[in-house]
C-alpha positions as CSV (number, residue, x, y, z in Angstrom):
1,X,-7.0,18.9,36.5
2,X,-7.7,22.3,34.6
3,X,-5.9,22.1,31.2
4,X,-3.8,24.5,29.8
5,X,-1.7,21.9,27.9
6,X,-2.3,22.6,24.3
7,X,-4.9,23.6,21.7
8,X,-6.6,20.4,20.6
9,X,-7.3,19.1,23.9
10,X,-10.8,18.6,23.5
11,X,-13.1,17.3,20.3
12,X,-14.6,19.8,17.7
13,X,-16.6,23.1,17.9
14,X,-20.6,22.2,18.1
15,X,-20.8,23.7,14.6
16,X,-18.4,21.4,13.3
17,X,-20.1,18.4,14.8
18,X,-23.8,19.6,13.8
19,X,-22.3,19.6,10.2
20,X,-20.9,16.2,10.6
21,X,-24.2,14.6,11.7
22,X,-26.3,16.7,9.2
23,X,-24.1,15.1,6.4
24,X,-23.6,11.6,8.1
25,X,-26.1,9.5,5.7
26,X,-26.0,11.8,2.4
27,X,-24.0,9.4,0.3
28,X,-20.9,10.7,-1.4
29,X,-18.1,9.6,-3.4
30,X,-14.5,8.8,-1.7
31,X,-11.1,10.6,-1.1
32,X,-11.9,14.2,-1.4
33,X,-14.4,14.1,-4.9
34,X,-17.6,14.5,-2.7
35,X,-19.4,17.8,-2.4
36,X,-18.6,18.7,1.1
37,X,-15.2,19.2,-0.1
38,X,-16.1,21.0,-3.0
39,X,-18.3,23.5,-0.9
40,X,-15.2,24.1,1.7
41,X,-12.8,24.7,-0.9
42,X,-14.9,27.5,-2.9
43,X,-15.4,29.2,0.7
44,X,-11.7,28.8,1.4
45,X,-10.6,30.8,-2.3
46,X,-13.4,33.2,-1.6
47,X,-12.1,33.9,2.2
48,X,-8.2,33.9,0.5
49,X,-9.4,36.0,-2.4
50,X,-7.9,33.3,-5.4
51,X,-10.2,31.7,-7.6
52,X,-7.9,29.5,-8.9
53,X,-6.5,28.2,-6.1
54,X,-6.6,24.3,-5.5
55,X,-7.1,22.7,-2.5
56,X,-6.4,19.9,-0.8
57,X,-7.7,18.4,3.0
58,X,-5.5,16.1,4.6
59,X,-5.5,14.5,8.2
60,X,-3.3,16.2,10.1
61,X,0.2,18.4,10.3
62,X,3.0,16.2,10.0
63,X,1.4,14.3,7.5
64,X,0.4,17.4,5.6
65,X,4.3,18.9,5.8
66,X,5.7,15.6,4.9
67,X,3.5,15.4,1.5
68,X,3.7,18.8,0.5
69,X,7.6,19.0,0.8
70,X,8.0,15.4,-0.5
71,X,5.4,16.6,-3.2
72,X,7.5,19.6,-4.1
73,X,11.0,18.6,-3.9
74,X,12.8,17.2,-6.2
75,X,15.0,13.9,-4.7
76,X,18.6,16.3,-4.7
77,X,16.4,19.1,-3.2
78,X,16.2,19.7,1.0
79,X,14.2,22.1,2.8
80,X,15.2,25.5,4.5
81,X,13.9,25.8,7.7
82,X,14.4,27.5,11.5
83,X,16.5,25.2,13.5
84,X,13.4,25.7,15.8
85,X,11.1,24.7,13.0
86,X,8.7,22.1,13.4
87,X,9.5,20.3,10.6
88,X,13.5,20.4,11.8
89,X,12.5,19.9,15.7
90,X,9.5,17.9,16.6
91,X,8.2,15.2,13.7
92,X,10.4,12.9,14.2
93,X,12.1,12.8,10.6
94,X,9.1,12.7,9.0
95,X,10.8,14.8,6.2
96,X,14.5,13.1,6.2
97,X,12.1,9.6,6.0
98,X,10.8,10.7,3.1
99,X,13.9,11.3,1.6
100,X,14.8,15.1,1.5
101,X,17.0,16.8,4.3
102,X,15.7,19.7,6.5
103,X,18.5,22.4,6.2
104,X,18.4,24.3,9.4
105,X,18.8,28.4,9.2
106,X,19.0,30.5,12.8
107,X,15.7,31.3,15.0
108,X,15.1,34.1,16.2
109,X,12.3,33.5,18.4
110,X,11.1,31.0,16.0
111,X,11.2,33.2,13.0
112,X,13.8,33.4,10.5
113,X,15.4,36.4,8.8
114,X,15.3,37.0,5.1
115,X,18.7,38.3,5.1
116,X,20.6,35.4,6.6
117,X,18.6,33.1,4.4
118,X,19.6,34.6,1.2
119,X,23.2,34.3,2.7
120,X,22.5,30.7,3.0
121,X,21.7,30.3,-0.8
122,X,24.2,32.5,-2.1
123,X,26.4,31.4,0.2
124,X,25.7,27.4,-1.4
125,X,25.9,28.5,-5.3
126,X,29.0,30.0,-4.0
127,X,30.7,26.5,-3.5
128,X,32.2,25.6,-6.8
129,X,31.0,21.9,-5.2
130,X,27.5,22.7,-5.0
131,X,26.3,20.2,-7.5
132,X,27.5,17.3,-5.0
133,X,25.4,19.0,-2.1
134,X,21.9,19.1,-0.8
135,X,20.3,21.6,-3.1
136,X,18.0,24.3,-1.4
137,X,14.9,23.5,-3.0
138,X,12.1,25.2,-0.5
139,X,11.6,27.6,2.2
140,X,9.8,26.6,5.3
141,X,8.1,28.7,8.0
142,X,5.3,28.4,10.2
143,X,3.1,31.1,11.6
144,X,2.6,30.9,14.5
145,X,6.3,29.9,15.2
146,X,6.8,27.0,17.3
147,X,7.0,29.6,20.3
148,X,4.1,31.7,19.6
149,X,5.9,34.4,17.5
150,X,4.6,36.1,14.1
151,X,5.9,37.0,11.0
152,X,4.9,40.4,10.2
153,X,3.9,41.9,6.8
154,X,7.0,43.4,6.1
155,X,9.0,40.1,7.1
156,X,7.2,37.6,5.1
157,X,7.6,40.0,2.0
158,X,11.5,40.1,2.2
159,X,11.2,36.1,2.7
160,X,9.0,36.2,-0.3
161,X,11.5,38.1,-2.3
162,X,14.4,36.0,-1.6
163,X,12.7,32.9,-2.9
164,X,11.5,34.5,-5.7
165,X,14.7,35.7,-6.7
166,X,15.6,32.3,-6.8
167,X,13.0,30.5,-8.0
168,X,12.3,28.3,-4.5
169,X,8.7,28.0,-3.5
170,X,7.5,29.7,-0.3
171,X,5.7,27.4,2.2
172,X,4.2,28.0,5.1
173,X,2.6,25.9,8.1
174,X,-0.5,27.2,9.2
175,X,-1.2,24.8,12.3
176,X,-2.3,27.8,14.1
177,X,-2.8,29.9,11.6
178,X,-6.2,31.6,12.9
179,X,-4.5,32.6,16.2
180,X,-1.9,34.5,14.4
181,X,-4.5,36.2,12.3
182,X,-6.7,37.1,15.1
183,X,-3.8,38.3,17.1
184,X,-3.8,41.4,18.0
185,X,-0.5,42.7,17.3
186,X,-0.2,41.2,13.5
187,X,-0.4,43.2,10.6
188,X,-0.6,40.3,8.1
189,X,-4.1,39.0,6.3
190,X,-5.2,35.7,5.4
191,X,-4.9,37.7,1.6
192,X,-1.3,38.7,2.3
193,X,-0.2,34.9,3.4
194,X,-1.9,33.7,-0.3
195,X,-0.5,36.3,-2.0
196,X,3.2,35.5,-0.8
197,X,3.3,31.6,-0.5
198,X,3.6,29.7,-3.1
199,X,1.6,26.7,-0.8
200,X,0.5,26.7,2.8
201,X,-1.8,25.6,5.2
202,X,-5.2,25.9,6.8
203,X,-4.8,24.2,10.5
204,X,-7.9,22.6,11.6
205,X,-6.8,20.1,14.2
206,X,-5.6,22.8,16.1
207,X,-8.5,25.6,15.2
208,X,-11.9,23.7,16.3
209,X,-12.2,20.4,13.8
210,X,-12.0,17.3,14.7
211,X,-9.1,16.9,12.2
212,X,-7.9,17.9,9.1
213,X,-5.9,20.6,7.3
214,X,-6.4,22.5,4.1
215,X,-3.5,22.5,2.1
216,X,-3.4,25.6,0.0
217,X,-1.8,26.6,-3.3
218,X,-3.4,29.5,-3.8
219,X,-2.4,30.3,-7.5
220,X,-2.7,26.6,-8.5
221,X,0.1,24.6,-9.7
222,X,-0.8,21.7,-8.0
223,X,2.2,18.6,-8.1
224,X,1.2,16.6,-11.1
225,X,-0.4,13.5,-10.0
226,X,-0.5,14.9,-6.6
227,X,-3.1,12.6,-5.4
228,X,-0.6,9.6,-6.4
229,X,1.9,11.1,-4.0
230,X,-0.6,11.9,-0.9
231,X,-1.8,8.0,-1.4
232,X,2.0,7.4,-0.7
233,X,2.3,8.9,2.2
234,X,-0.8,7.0,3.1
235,X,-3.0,10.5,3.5
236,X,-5.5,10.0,0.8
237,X,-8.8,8.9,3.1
238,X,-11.5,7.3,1.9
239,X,-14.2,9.1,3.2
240,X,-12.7,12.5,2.3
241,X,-16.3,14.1,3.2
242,X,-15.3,14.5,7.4
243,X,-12.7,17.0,6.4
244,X,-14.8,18.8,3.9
245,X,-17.9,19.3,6.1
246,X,-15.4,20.3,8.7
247,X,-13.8,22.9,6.5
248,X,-17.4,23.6,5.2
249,X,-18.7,24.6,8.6
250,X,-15.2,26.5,9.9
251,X,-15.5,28.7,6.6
252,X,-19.2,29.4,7.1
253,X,-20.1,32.6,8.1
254,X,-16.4,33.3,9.3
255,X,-16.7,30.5,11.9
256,X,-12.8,29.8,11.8
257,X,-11.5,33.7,12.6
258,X,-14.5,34.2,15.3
259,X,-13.5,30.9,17.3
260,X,-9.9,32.2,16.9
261,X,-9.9,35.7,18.6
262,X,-11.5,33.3,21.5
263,X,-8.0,32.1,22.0
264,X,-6.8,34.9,21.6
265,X,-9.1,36.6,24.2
266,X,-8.1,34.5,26.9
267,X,-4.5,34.3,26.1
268,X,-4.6,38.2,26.6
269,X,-6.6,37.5,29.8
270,X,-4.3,34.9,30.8
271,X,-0.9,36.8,30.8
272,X,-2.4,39.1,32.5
273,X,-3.4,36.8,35.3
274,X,0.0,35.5,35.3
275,X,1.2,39.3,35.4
276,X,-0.7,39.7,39.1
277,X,0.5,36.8,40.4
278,X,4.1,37.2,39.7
279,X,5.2,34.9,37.3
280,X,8.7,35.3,35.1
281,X,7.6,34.7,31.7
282,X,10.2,33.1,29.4
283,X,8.7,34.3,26.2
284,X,5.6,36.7,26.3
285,X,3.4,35.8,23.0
286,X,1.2,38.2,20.7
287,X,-0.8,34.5,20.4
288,X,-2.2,31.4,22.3
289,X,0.8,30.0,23.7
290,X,2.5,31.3,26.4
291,X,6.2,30.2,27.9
292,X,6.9,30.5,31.8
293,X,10.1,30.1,33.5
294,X,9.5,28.1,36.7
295,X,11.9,27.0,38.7
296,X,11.8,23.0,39.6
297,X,9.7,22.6,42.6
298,X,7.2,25.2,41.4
299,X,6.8,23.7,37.9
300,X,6.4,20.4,39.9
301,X,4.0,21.8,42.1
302,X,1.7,23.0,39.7
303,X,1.5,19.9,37.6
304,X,-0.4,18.5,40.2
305,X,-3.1,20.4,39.4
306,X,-2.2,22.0,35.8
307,X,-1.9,20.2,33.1
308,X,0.6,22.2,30.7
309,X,3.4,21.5,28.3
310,X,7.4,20.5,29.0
311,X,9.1,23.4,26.7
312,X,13.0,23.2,27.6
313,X,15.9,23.0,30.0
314,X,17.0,26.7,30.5
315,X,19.6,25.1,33.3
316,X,20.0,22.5,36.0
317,X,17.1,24.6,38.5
318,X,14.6,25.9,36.2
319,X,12.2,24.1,33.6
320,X,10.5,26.5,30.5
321,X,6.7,25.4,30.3
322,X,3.9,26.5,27.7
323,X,0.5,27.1,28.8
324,X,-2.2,27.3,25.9
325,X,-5.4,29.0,25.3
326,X,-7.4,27.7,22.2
327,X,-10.7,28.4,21.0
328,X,-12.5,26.5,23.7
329,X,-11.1,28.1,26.5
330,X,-13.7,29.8,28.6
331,X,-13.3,32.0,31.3
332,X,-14.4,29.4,33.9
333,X,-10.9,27.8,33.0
334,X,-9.2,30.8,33.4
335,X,-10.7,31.6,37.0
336,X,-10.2,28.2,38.0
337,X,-6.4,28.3,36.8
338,X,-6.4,31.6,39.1
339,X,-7.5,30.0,42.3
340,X,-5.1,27.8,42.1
341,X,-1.8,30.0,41.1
């Protein structure tokens, strides 16, 4: 089977795991206080240009949305979000379980659009019943969007504007966030994303480690007892050091944005390939994911030799898949997955 089927479908860059077995026996202290972390977090406000910014690893996505939200919110407060939105579409309730509602905005290809979210929030202090509703307490986006799609510069500013105007923190989920900022069609900087969120987050899972995220606040203003709340949600780990030498070694020598124009690379290579041979793309990304329209028997007939993602229903005949480059995809898999389109 060649796979195509997402971006963490194999372990961790060599780099990564040559820093985990350097470390291995060094003794350190527990949940995040050990020098590895330390290390990665200095070369993470160097790369985003904000000394003060603190940082905190986690284990992976929904855990890291679910704390940061839960961590932000106060218990009348819900999160905006695209109705596509990964926190509104695909964890499960993580965030409802926690206690705060997701309050779902239009997508527009994944994104949303500044002006219909301040017509939201106006539209909620508005209601002379406001007080007995779900208050908008944060603004969630993640870039990439759940189908590939960036924000550009000039987007995530008017976004930016209409939470500062009132007074909602600006989060953003970074799962992929290399692949957008190796794309070649964004005009947005790792700066720019820290200079407009209030919090986001560094994907690793999905960008070469083994696991882990970096959760961001770039200006500080970390949650008071903040490592009381991630123990909570059961994310504080004990040996804190595997995410920091992972961060350590994706921050070293711009490890993270080199591995990232891979996927991006081959994603260009890829629609290409899928260009010659004919196929109806769904949705035609600037980043690693890739959405095909297939009718049945053809998305059937390539599973048996493809492994790729279910996306959608379209209609009763055709079936939307995603096929995904990542930074281990080598041109070997791509001329492989051309013999056999």
């Amino acid at each position: 089977m060649i796979s195509f089927e997402n971006d963490y479908n194999v372990g961790t860059h060599p780099a990564v795991l040559r820093r985990l077995e350097e470390t291995n026996l060094a003794p350190q202290p527990g949940y995040g206080e050990d020098d590895l972390c330390r290390l990665a977090a200095e070369k993470i406000r160097a790369a985003i240009g904000c000394p003060a910014a603190e940082i905190r690893f986690l284990v992976g996505g929904t855990q890291t949305n679910q704390i940061a939200i839960a961590g932000l919110l106060k218990s009348y407060e819900g999160v905006l979000a695209a109705e596509t939105g990964h926190v509104a579409a695909h964890e499960a309730g993580a965030i409802e379980h926690s206690g705060h509602k997701v309050l779902t905005l239009p997508s527009h290809e994944g994104r949303i659009e500044a002006a219909e979210l301040r017509a939201w929030i106006e539209r909620f202090y508005g209601d002379a019943a406001h007080e007995h509703m779900v208050f908008p307490g944060m603004v969630y986006l993640s870039h990439p969007t759940e189908y590939g799609t960036l924000y550009s510069l000039g987007q995530l500013e008017a976004i930016a504007a209409v939470c500062w105007d009132y007074r909602i923190p600006l989060y953003l989920d970074g799962a992929r966030l290399g692949y957008g900022l190796m794309s070649r069609g964004t005009d947005l900087t790792l700066e720019d994303v820290a200079r407009l969120c209030d919090v986001f987050y560094i994907g690793g899972t999905k960008v070469g480690a083994l696991c882990g995220e970096a959760l961001v606040f770039p200006r500080g203003g970390m949650p008071e007892h903040f490592t009381a709340v991630v123990k909570q949600h059961g994310g504080l780990l004990a040996k804190g050091r595997v995410l920091g030498a992972q961060f350590d070694a994706l921050f070293t020598n711009r490890l993270y944005f080199e591995i990232s124009a891979n996927a991006i690379d081959k994603a260009e290579k890829l629609k290409k390939l899928l260009h010659e041979r004919g196929y109806a793309f769904f949705l035609e990304t600037p980043t690693n994911q890739q959405f095909l329209l297939l009718d049945d028997a053809r998305a059937a007939a390539l599973a048996k030799r493809v492994r790729f993602s279910f996306w959608e229903k379209p209609d009763a005949e055709h079936t939307v898949v995603r096929l995904c480059t990542s930074w281990a995809t080598t041109d070997e898999d791509l001329a492989a997955l051309a013999e056999v389109l």
